[in-house]
N, C-alpha and C positions, 0 to 999 in steps of 0.2 A: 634791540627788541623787535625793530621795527623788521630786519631783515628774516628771524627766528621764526615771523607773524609770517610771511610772507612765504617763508618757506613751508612752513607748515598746511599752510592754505591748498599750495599747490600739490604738495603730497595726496593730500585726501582726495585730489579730485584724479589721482591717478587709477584709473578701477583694477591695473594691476596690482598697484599696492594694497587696494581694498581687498583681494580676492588672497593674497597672502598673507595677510595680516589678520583674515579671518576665518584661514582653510582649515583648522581644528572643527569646524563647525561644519565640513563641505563633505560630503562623498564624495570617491572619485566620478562618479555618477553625474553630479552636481557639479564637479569641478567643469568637465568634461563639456556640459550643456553651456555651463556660464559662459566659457572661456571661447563658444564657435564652434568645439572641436568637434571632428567627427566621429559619431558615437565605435566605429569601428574600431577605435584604440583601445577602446574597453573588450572587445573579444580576445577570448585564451585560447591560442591554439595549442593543444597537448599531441601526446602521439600519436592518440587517435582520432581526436573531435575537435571542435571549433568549436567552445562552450562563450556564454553570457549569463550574465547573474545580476537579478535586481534583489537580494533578497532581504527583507525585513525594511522597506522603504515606507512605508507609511500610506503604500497607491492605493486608491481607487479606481484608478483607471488606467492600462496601459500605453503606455509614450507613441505615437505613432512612428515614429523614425523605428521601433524595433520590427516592425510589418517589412523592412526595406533592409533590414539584415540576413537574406536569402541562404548565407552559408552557415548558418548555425544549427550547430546536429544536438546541441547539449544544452537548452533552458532553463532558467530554472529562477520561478515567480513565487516560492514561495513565502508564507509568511508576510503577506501586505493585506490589505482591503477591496478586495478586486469582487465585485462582485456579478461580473459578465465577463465572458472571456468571448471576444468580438470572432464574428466572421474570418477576420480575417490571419487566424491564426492558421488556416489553409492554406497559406502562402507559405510558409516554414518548411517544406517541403521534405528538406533534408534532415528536419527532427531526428535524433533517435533518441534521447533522453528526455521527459519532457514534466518539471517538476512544481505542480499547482496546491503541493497543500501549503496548509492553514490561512485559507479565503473563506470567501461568502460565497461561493458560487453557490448559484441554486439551479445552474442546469449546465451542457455544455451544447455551441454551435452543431448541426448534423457539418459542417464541413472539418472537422477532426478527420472525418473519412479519408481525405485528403491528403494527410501524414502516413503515406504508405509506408514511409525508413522506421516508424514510430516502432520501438521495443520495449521500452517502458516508461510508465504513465503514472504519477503519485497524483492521489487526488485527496487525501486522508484530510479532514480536520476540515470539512467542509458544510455545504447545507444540503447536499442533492437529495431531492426524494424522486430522482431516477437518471438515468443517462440514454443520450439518443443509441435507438437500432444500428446506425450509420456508423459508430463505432465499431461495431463488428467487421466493418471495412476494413480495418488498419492489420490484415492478416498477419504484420509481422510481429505481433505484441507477445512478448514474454512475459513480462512481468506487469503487474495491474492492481493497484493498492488504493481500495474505497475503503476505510476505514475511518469510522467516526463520522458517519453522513446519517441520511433519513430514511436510507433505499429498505425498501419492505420484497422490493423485484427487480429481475434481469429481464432482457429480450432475448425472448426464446431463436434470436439471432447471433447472440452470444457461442452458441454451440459453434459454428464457423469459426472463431478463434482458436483453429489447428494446432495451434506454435507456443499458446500459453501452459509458462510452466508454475506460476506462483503468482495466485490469487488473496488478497488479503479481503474479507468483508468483514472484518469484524466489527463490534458495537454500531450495531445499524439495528431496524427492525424486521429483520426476516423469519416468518414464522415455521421457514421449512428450506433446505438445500432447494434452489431453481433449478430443477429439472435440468437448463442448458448447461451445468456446470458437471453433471455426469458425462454428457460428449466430451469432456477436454480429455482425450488419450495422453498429452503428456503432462497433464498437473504431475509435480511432483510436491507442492506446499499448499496450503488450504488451510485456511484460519474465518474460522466461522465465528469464534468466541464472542463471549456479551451480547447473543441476539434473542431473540425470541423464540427459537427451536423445542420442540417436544419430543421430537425423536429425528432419528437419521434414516433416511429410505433408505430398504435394500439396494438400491442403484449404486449406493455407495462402491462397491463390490466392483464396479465398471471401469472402476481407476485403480487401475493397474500400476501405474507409474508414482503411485501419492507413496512420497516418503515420510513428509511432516503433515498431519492431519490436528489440530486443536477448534475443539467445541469446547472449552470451557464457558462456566458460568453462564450457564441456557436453562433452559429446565426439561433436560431431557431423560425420560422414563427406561429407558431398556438400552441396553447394551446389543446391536443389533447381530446377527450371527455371522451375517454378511459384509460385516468388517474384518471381521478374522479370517478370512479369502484374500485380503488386499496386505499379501504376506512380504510387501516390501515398506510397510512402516516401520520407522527407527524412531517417530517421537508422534505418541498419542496421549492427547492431553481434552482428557474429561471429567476435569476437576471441577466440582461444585455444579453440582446437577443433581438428579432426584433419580440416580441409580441404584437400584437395590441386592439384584443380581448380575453374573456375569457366567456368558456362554462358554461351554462347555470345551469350546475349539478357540480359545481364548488362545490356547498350547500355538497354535499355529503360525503366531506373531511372533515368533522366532528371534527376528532380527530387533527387537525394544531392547533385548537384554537384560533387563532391570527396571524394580522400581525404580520412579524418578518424583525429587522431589522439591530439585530447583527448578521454576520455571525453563530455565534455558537447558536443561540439560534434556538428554536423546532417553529413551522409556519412555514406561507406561505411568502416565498420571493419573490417580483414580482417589486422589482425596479427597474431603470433606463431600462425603455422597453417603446416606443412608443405607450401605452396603449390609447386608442379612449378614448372622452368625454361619459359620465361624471366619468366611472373608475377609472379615477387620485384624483379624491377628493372625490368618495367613499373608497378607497386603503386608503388614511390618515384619515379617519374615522374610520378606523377598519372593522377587518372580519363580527361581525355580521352584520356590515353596509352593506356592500358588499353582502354578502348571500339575505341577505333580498330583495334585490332589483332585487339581480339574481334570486331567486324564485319567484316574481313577475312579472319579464321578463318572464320567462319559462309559467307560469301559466295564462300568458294576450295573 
């Protein structure tokens, strides 16, 4: 017994045994830290990137040793408690993925600027009721996803992001498209849905390149004329809004194809909107229905 006691004593005080005996419990994360080891063994190097992943940890606050991970082009913080993302994420240099939603943030450093590699940016599922001007720094930005924040406004410095092709704002409180979002020559996606919109500027007209354009569920009054100009939509989605009628050159949106009435699918979305007789049962006919009718409206 005596020997069993004695062995047993000295197991426990082993902290490798502890740390085995209780890894069910451990993240690699946590294994990694407990153990000495250097957090480097946690990066993935793939074909193209040099990624690190804290995701769904429970942080409020980020580890200082990742500030001193220099080669990391693919981040990704989402889903914790972060409620400041520090200065010193301007040391990341070589960012080009860089993934912050479902936090607290309620603003971000101006040294973002900094992430010149930066291509895309999730920031969804957050608290911002703005983002700094200094953003508009990171010219390489493609993709750029504020969704589910506070933001009512852009920086009219926003317009300098050249290179963006796919903006997400939706469910925010924006009472109208930001001006800076008609300079983007290569938008091709734009998702404005669940804001506070009453209508769409003519500006609209200026993006040329918008393939996927969705304003659902806004409350927007008129179907403006100067969308049916922007003849390379494949998926408009202006479903539940406070439309009554629909312009005449509607015809010239060619490339919808078709009503559409699965969320994901490519067409024209125009349900549940207070559409005038007889629209409502040309709409359940189909687009060429509709077209046809609209072109003989315009042409009588």
């Amino acid at each position: 017994m005596g020997v069993k006691q004695s062995r047993a004593s000295s197991d426990d005080k082993d902290p490798k045994r502890f740390l085995v005996g209780k890894r069910q419990k451990f993240s690699s994360w946590d294994d990694t830290l407990l153990l000495g080891k250097d957090p480097r063994s946690l990066l993935k190097r793939g074909m193209r990137h040099v990624s690190f992943s804290l995701v769904t940890k429970g942080m409020t606050d980020i580890p200082d040793f990742l500030w001193g991970l220099l080669e990391v082009q693919k981040l990704n913080l989402s889903h914790n408690q972060l409620r400041v993302l520090p200065p010193e994420v301007g040391r990341l240099t070589r960012i080009v993925v860089l993934n912050l939603c479902g936090n607290c943030l309620k603003s971000l450093p101006k040294e973002v600027s900094l992430l010149q590699s930066l291509k895309v940016l999730f920031l969804n599922m957050n608290c911002l009721a703005e983002v700094p001007a200094e953003l508009s720094l990171c010219r390489n930005l493609e993709v750029l996803s504020m969704s589910h924040n506070c933001l009512s406004q852009l920086p009219a410095s926003f317009a300098d992001l050249a290179r963006l092709r796919k903006l997400n704002l939706s469910n925010n409180y924006f009472a109208h498209i930001p001006l800076c979002v008609f300079s983007l020559k290569e938008l091709d996606f734009l998702h404005v849905g669940s804001n506070r919109l009453e209508n769409i500027a003519e500006s609209i007209q200026c993006l040329a390149s918008l393939q996927i354009f969705i304003a659902e569920s806004n409350n927007i009054h008129s179907f403006p004329r100067s969308l049916c100009l922007v003849t390379s939509l494949e998926l408009l989605n202006l479903n539940n809004n406070d439309i009554q009628t629909l312009p005449d050159e509607l015809y010239l949106l060619c490339r919808l194809g078709r009503i559409a009435w699965n969320p994901m699918d490519k067409g024209l979305h125009i349900s549940h909107n207070p559409l005038s007789k007889p629209l409502p049962e040309l709409v359940e006919g189909g687009l060429e229905m509709l077209y046809s009718y609209l072109k003989d409206k315009k042409h009588n």
